[in-house]
N, C-alpha and C positions, 0 to 999 in steps of 0.2 A: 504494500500500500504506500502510495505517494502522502508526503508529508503535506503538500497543499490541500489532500484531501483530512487529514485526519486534525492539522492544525487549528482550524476555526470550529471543531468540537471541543479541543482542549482549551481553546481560548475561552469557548461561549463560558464550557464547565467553571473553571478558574474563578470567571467574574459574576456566573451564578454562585458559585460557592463565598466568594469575599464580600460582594456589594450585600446579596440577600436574605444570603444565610449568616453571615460573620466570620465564617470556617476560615481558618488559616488549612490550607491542604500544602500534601504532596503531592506531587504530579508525582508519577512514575511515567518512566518512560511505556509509549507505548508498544503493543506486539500484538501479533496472530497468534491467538489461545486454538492450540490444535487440541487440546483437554476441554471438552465440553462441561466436565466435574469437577476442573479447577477453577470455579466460580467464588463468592461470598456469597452469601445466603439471600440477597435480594440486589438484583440487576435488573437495569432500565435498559431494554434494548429500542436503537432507532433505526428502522427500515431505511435503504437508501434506492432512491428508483433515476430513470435517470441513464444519464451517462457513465453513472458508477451504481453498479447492484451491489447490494451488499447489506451489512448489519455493522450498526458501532454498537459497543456493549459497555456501559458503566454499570460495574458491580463493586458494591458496597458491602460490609459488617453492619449484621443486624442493628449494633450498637449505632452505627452512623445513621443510619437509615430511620431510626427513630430518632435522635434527636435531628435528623431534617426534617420527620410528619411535624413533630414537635416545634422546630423556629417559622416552618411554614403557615403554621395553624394558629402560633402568637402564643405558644400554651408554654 
């Protein structure tokens, strides 16, 4: 995968993470998960149609993933 395509999901992610949630994150670098089982326990998957088929995959720890229902919902 070309980094122009995967770039402005890591961007969107980052500044959804910092402006809306607060999160300081890590990026990890990204890759092609050939392990469908090496997931965390709740992944946002985004269909790509288009000029480029495909799927992005943001998978998160349960723990993350509730305190984001949690800063999204004000609670």
């Amino acid at each position: 995968m070309k980094a122009e395509y995967i770039n402005p999901f890591l961007d969107a992610s980052v500044h959804l993470f910092k402006e809306y949630l607060r999160f300081d994150i890590k990026n990890n670098p990204p890759f092609i998960n050939q392990d469908h089982n090496d997931l965390n326990e709740v992944s946002a998957i985004i269909g790509l149609a288009g000029d480029i088929i495909g799927a992005v995959v943001l998978s998160f720890t349960r723990e993350t993933a509730i305190a984001m229902a949690s800063r999204f919902s004000g609670q």
